[in-house]
Backbone as JSON, one array per atom type, in Angstrom:
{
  "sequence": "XXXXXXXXXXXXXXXXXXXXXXXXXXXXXXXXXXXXXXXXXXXXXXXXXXXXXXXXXXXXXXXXXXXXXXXXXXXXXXXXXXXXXXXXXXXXXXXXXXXXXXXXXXXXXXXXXXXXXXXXXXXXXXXXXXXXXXXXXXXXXXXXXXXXXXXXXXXXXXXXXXXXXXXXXXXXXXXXXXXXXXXXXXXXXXXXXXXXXXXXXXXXXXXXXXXXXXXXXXXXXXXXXXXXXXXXXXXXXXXXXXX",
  "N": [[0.85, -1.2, 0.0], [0.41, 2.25, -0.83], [2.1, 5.47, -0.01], [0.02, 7.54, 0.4], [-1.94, 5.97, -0.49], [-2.59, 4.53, 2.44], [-2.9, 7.16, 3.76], [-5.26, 7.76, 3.36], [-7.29, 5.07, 4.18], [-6.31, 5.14, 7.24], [-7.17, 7.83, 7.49], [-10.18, 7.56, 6.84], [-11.24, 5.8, 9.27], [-10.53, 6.8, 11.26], [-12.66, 8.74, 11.62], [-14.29, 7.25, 11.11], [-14.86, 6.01, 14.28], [-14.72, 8.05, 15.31], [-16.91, 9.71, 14.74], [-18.58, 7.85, 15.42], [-18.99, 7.73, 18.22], [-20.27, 10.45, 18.34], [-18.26, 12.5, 17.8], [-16.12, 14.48, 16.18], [-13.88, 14.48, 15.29], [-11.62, 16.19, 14.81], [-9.0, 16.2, 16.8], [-7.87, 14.09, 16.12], [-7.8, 14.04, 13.47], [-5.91, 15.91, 12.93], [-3.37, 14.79, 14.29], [-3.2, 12.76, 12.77], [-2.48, 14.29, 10.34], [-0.15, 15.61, 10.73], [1.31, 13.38, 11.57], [1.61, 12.62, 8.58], [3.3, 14.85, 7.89], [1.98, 17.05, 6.29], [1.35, 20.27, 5.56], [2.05, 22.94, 8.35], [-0.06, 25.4, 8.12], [-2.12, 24.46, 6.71], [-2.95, 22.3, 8.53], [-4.91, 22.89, 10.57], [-6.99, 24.58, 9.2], [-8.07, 22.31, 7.55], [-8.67, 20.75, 9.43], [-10.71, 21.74, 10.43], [-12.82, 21.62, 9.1], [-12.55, 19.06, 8.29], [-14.08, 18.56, 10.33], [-16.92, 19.61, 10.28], [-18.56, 18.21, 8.34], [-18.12, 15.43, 9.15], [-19.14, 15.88, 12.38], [-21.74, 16.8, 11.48], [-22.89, 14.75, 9.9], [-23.02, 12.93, 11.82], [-24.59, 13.7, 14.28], [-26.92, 13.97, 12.54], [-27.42, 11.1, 12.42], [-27.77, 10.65, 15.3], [-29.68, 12.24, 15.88], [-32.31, 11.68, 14.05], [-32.47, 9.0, 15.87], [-33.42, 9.42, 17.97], [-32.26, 10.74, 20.22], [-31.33, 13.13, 21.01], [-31.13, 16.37, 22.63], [-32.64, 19.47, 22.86], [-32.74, 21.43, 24.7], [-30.41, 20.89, 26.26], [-28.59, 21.11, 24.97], [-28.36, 24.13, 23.79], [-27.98, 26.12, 25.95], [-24.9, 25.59, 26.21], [-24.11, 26.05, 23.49], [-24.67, 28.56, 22.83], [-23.3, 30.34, 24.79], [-20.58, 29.26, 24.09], [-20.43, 29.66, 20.83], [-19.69, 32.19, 20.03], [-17.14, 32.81, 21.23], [-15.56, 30.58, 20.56], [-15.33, 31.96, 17.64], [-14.25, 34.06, 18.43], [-11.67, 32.53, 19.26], [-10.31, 31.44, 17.28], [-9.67, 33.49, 15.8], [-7.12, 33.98, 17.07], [-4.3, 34.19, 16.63], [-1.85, 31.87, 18.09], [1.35, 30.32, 20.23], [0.17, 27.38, 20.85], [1.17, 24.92, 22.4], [1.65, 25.31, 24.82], [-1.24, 25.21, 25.8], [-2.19, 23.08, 24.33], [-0.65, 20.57, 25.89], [-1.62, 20.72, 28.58], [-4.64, 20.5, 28.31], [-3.93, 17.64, 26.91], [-3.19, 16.21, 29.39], [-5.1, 16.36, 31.23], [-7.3, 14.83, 29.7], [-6.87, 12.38, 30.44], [-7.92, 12.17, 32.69], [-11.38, 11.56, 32.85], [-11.06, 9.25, 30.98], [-9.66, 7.57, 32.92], [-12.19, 7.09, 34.52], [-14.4, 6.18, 32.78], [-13.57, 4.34, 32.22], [-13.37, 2.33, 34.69], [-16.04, 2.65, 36.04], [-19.39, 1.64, 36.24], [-21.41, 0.59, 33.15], [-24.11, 1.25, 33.77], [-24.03, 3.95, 35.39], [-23.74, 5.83, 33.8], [-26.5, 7.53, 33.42], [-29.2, 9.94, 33.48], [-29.3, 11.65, 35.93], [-29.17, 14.15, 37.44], [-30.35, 17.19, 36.99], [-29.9, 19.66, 34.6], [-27.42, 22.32, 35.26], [-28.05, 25.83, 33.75], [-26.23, 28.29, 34.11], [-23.69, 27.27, 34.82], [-23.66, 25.21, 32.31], [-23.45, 27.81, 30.86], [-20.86, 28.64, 31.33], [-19.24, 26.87, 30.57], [-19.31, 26.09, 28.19], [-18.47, 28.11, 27.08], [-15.59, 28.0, 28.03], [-15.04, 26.04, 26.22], [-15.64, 26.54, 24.17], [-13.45, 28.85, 23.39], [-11.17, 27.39, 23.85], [-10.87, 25.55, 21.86], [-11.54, 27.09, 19.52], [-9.03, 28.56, 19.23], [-7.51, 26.08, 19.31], [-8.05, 24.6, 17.28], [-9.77, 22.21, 17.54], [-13.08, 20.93, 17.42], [-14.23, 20.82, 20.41], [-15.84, 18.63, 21.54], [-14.51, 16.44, 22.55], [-13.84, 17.47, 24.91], [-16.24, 18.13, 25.87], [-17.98, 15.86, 25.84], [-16.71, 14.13, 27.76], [-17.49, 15.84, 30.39], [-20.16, 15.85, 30.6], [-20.98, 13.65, 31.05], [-19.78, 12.87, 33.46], [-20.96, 14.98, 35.33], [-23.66, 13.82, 35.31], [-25.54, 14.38, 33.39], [-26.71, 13.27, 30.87], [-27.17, 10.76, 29.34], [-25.02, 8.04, 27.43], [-25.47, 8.27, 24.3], [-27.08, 10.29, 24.89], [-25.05, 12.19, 25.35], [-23.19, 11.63, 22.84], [-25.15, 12.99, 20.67], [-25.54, 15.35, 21.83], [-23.1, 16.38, 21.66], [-22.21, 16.16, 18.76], [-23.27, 17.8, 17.33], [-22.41, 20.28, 18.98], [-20.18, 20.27, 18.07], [-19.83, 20.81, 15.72], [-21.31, 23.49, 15.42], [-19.34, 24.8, 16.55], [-16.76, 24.3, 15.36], [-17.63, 25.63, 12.67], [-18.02, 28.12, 13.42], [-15.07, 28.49, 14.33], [-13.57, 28.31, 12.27], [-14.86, 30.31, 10.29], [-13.66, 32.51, 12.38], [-11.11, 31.82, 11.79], [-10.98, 32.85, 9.2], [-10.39, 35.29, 9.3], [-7.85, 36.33, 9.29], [-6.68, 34.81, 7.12], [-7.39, 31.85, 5.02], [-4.94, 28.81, 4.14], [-6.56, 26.37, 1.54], [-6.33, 23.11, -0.02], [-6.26, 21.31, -3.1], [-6.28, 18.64, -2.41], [-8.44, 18.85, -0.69], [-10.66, 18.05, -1.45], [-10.72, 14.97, -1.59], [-9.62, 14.31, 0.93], [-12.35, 15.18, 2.13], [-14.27, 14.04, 0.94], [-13.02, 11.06, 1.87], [-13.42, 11.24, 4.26], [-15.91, 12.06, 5.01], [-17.43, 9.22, 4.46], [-16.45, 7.94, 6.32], [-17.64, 9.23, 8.31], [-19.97, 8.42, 8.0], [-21.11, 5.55, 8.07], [-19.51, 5.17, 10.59], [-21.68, 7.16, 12.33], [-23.46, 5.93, 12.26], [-23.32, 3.23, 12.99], [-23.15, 3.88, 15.63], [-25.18, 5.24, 16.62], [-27.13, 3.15, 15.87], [-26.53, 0.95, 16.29], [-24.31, 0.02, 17.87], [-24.0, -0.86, 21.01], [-24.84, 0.9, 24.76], [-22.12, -0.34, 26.17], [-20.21, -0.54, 24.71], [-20.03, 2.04, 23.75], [-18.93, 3.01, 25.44], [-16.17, 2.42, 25.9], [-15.77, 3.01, 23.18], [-15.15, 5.42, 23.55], [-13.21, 6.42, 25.09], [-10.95, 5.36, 24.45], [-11.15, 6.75, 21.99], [-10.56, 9.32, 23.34], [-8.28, 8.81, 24.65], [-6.62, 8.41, 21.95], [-6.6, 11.49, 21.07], [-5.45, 12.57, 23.45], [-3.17, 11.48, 23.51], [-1.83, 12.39, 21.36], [-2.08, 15.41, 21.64], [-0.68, 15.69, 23.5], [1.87, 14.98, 22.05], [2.58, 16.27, 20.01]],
  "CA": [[0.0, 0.0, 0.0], [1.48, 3.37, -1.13], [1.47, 6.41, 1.26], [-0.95, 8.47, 0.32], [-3.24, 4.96, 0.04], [-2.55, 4.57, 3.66], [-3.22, 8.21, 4.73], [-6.8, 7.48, 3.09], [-7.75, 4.33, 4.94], [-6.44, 6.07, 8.42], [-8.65, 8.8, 7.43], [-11.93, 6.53, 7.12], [-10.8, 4.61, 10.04], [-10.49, 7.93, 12.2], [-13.43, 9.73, 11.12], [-15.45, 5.7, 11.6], [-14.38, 6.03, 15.35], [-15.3, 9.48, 16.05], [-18.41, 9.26, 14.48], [-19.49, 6.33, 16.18], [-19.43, 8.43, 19.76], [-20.62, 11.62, 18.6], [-17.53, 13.72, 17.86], [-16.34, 15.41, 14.68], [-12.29, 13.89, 15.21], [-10.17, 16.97, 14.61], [-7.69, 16.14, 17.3], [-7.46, 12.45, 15.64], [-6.66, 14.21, 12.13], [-4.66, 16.72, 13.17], [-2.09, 13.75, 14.02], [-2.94, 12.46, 10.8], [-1.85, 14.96, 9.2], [1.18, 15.78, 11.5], [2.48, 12.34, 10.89], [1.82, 12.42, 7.19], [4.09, 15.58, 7.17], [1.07, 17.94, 6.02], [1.64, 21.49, 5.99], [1.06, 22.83, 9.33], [-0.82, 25.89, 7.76], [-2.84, 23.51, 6.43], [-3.49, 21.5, 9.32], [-5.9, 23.63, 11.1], [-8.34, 24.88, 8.64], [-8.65, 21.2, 7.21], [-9.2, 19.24, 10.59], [-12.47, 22.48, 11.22], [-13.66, 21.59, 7.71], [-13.71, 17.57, 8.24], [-15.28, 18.29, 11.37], [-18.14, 19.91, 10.13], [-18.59, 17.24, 7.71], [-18.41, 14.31, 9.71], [-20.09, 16.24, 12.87], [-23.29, 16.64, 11.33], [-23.22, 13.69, 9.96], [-23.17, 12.17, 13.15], [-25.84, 14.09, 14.96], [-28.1, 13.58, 11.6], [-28.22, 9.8, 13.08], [-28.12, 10.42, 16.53], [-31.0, 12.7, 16.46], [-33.09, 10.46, 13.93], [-32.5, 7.84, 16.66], [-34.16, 10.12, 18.72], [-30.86, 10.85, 21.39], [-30.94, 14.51, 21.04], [-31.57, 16.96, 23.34], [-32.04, 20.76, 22.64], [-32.7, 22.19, 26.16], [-29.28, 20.32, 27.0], [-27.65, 21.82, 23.55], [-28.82, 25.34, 23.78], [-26.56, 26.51, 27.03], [-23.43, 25.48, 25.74], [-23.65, 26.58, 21.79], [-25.08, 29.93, 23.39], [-21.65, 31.01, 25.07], [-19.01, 28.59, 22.81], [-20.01, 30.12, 19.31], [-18.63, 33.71, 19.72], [-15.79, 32.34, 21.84], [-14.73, 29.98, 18.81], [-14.78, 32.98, 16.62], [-12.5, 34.79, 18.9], [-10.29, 31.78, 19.67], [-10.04, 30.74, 16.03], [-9.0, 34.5, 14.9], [-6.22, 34.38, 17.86], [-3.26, 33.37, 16.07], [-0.57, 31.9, 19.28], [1.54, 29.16, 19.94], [-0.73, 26.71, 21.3], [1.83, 24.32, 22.87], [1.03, 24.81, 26.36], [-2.47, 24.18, 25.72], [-2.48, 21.24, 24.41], [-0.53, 19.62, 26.7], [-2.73, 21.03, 29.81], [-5.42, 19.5, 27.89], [-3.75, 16.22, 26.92], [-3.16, 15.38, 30.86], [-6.63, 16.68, 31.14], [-8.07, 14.43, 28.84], [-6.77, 11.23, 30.91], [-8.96, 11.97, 33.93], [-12.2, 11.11, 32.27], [-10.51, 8.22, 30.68], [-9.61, 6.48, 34.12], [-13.77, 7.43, 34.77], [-15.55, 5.68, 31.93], [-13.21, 2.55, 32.33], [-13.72, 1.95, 36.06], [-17.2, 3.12, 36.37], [-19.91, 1.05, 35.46], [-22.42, 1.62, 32.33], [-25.37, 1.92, 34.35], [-24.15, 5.19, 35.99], [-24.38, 6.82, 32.91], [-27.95, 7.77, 33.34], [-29.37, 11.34, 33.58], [-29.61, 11.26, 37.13], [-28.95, 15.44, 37.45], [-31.21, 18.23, 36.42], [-28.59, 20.86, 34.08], [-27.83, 23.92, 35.56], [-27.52, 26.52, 32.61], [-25.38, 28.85, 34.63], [-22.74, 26.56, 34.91], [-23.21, 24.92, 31.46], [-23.08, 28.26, 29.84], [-19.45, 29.3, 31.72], [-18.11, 25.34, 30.6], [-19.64, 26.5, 27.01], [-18.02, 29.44, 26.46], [-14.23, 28.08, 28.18], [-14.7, 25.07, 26.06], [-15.44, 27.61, 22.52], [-12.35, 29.81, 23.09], [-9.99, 26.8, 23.21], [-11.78, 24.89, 20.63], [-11.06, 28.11, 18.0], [-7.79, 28.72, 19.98], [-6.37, 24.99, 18.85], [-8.83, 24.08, 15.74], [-10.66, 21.1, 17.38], [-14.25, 21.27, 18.38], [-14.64, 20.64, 21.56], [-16.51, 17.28, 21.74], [-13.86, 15.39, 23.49], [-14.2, 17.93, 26.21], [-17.72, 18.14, 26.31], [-18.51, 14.81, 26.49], [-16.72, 13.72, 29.61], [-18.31, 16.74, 31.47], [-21.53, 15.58, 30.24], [-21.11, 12.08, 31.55], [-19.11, 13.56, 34.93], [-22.09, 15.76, 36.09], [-24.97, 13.08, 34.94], [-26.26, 15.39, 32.62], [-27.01, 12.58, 29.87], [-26.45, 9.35, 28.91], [-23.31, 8.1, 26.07], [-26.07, 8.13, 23.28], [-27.9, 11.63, 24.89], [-24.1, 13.03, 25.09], [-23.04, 11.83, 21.9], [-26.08, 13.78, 20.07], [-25.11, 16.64, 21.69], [-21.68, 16.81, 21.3], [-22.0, 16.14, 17.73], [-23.89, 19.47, 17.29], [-21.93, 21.51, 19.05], [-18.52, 20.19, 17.24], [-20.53, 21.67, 14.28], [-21.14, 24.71, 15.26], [-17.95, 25.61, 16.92], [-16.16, 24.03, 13.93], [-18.36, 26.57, 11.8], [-17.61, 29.61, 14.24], [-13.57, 28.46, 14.43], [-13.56, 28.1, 10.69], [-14.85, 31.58, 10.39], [-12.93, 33.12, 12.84], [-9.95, 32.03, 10.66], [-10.95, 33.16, 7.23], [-9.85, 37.0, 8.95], [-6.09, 35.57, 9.11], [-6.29, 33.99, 5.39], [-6.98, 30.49, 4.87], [-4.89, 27.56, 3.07], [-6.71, 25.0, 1.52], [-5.11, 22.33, -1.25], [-6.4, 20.49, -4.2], [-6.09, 17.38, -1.62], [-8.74, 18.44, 0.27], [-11.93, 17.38, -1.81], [-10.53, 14.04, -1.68], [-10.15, 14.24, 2.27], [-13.66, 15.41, 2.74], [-15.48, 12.56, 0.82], [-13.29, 9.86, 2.65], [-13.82, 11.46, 5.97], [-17.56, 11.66, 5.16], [-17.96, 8.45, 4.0], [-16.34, 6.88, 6.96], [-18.38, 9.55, 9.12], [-21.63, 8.16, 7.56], [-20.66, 4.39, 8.76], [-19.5, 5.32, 11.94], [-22.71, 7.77, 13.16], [-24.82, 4.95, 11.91], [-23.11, 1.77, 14.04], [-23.02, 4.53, 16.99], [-26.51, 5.66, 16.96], [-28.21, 2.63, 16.19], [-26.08, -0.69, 16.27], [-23.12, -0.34, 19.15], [-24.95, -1.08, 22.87], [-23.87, 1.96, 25.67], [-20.85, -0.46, 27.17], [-19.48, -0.21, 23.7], [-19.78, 3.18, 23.56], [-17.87, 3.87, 26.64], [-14.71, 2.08, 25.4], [-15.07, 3.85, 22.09], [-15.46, 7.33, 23.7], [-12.34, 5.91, 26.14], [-10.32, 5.27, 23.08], [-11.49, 8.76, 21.31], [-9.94, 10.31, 24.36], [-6.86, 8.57, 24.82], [-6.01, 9.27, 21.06], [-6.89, 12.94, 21.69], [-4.43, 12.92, 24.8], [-1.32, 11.27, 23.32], [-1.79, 13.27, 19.97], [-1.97, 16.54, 22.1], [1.07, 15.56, 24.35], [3.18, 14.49, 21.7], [2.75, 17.47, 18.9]],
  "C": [[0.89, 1.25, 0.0], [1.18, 4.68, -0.04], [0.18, 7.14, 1.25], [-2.53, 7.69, 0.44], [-3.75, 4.82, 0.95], [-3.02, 5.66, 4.46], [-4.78, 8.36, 4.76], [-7.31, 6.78, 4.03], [-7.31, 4.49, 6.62], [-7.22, 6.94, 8.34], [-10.13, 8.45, 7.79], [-12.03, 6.18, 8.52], [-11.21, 5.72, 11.48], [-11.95, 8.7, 12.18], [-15.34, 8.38, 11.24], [-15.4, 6.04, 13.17], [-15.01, 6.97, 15.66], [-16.39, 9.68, 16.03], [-18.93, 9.04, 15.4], [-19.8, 7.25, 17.69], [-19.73, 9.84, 19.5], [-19.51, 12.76, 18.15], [-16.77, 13.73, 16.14], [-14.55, 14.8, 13.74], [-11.01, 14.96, 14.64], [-8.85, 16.33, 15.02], [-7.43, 14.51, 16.17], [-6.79, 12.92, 13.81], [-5.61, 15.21, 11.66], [-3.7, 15.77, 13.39], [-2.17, 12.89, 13.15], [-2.08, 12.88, 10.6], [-0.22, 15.43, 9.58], [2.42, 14.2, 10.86], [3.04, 11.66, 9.46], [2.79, 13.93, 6.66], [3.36, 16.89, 6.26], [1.26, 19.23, 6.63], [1.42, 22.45, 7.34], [0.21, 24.46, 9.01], [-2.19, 25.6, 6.9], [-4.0, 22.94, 7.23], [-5.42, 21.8, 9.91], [-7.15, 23.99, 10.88], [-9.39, 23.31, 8.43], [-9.23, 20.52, 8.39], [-10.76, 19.88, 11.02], [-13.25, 21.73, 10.4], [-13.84, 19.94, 7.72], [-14.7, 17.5, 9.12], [-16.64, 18.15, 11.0], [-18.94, 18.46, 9.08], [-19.05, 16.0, 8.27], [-19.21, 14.33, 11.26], [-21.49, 16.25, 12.8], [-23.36, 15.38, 10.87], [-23.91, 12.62, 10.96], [-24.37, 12.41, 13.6], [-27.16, 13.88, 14.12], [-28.66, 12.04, 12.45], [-28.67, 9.52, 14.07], [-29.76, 11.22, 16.78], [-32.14, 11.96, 16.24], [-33.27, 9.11, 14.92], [-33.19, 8.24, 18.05], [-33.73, 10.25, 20.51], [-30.85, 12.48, 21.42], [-31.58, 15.24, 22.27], [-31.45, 18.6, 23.74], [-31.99, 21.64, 23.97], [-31.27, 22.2, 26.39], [-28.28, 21.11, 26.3], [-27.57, 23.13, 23.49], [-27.69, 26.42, 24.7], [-24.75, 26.77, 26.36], [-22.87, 26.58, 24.08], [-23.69, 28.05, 22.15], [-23.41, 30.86, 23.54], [-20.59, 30.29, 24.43], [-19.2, 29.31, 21.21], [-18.83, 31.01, 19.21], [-17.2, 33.39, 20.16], [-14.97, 31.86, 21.02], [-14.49, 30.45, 17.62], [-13.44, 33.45, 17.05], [-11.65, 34.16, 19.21], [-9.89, 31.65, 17.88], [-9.4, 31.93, 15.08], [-7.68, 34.77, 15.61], [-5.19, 33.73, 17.12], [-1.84, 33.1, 17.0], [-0.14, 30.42, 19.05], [0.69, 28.28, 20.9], [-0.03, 25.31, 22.23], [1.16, 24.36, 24.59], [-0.44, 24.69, 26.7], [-3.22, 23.22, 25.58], [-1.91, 20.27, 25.2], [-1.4, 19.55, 28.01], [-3.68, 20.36, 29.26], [-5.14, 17.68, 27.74], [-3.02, 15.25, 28.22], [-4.18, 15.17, 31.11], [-7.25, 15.08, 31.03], [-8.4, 12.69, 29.76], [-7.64, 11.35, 32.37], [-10.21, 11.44, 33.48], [-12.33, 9.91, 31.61], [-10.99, 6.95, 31.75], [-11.53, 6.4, 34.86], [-14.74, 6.56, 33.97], [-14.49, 4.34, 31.98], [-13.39, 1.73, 33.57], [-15.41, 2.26, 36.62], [-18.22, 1.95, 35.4], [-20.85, 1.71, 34.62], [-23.81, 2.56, 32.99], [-25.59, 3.17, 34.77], [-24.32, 6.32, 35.07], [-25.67, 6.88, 32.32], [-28.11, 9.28, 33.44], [-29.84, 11.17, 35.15], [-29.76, 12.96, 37.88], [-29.87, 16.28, 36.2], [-29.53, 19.29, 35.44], [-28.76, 21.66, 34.73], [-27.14, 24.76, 34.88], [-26.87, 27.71, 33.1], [-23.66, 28.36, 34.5], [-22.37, 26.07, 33.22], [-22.73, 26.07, 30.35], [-21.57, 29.09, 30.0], [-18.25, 27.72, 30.79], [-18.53, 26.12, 29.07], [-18.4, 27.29, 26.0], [-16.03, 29.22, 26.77], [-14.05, 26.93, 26.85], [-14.34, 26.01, 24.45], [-13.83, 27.94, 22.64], [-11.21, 28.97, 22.66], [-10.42, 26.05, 22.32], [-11.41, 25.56, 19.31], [-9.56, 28.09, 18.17], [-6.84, 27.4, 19.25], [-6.86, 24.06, 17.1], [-9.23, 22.76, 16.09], [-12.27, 21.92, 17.35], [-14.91, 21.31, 19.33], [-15.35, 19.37, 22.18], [-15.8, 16.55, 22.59], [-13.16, 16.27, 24.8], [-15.2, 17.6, 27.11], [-18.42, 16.8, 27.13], [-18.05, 13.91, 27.78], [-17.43, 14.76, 30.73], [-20.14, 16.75, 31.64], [-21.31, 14.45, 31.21], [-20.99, 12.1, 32.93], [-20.15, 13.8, 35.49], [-23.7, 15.33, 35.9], [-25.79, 13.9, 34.88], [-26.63, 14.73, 31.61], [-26.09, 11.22, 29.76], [-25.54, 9.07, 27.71], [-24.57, 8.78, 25.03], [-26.64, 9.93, 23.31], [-26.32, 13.03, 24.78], [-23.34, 12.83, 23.62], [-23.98, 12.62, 20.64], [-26.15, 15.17, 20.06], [-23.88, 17.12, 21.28], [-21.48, 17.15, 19.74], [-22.5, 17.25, 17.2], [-23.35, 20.61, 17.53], [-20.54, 21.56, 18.78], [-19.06, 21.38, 16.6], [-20.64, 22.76, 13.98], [-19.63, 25.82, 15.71], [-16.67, 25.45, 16.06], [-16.2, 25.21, 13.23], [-17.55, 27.91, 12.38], [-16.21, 29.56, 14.11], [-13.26, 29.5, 13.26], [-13.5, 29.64, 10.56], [-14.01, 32.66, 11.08], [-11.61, 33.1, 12.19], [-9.67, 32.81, 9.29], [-10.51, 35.11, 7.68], [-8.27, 36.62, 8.89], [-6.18, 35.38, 7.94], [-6.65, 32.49, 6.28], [-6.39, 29.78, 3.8], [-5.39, 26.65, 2.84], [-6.08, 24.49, 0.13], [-6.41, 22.0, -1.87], [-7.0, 19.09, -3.39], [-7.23, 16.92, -1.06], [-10.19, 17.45, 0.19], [-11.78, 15.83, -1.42], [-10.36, 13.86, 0.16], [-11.43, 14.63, 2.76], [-15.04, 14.02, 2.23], [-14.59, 11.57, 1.62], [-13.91, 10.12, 4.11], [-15.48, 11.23, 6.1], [-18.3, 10.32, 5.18], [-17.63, 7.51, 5.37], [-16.75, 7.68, 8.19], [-19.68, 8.97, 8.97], [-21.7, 6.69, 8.1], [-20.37, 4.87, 10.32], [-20.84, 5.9, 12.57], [-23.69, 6.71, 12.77], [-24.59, 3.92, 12.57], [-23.35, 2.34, 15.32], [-23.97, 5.04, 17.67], [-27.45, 4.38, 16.7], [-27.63, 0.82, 16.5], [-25.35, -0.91, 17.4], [-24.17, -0.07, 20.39], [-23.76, 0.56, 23.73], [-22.23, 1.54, 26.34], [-20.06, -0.81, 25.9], [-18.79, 0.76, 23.37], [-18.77, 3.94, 24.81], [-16.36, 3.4, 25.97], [-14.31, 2.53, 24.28], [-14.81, 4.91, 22.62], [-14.07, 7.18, 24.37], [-11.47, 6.05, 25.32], [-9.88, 6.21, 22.92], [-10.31, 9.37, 22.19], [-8.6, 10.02, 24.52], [-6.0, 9.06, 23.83], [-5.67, 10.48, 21.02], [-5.73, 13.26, 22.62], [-3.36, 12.74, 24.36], [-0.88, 11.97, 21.94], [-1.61, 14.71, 20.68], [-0.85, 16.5, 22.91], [2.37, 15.6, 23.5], [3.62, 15.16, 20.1], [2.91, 18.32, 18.99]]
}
């Protein structure tokens, strides 16, 4: 298999995965693209632009599966849009953010592997005070590093039994989307690069977002979904530690 064959079927593969729990997989193709040597002016715009892509995708199935929940969704997108404008027009080095994040990331980890499924129930009322301060920190670094926030969101969802995998993957996948959207935008005042390359990264990513939000919303059981989302996160963590 020739490289560029290979950077394809990692693509699908990444973009199947993320899916499947709700999230959009920036951080997962940002070290794609890192280890395929991809421009890193590049990197950034492309990983908003599969998001959106394979984000909605996602939430298209989760909602049809009837996992959504806009009361729950509303809070968060509220204070993260504008935030992901203004992180996404900040142009810094981002180094000590991602690693603070990719220690981060492993608390939630050691949480959904030791914990059993059952506890992820809605067992807590939201309180939109709170979700719209987590909203709005989660936007800024979200534009700030060019993910979307999903593999924040959804351990703080799960943490504060505010929804179940299926009711947090529905949301999450929504508000990749829009904070994707808002990043995205916030970039285009900087300039953006995109390639020739990328049409061809947006149909595989889609195609192996359209498979994934479809095993994840209606075929994988919840103690599936914890070990994918477990996964998700770990990738996320050792990709942000080690770029």
């Amino acid at each position: 298999m020739d490289f560029i064959a290979l950077f394809y079927v990692l693509l699908f593969i990444v973009a199947f995965l993320y899916a499947a729990v709700g999230h959009g997989g920036a951080s997962g193709y940002l070290a794609l693209m890192a280890l395929f040597s991809i421009a890193p002016d590049v990197m950034k715009p492309t990983a908003l632009l599969l998001n959106l892509f394979v984000s909605l995708t996602s939430f298209i199935h989760f909602y049809r599966s009837g996992h959504f929940r806009f009361r729950l969704f509303l809070p968060f997108a509220i204070a993260s849009v504008p935030l992901a404008f203004i992180g996404g027009a900040i142009t810094i080095d981002a180094a000590v953010y991602k690693q603070l994040l990719g220690w981060l990331l492993f608390l939630p980890v050691v949480r959904l592997l030791l914990a059993k499924t059952s506890t992820y129930t809605v067992q807590h009322k939201e309180s939109v005070p709170l979700a719209l301060l987590i909203g709005a920190a989660i936007g800024f670094l979200s534009g700030l590093i060019g993910i979307g926030g999903g593999i924040i969101l959804s351990p703080v969802l799960l943490m504060l039994n505010w929804a179940n995998m299926k009711q947090t993957a529905a949301v999450s996948a929504l508000f990749i989307f829009v904070n994707s959207a808002a990043g995205l935008a916030g970039q285009f005042t900087n300039g953006i690069h995109f390639t020739t390359a990328m049409y061809g990264y947006v149909l595989v990513a889609f195609a192996g977002g359209l498979a994934g939000a479809y095993y994840g919303a209606v075929k994988f059981n919840q103690q599936l979904l914890k070990y994918l989302l477990a996964l998700v996160l770990c990738i996320a963590a050792v990709k942000l530690l080690v770029t």
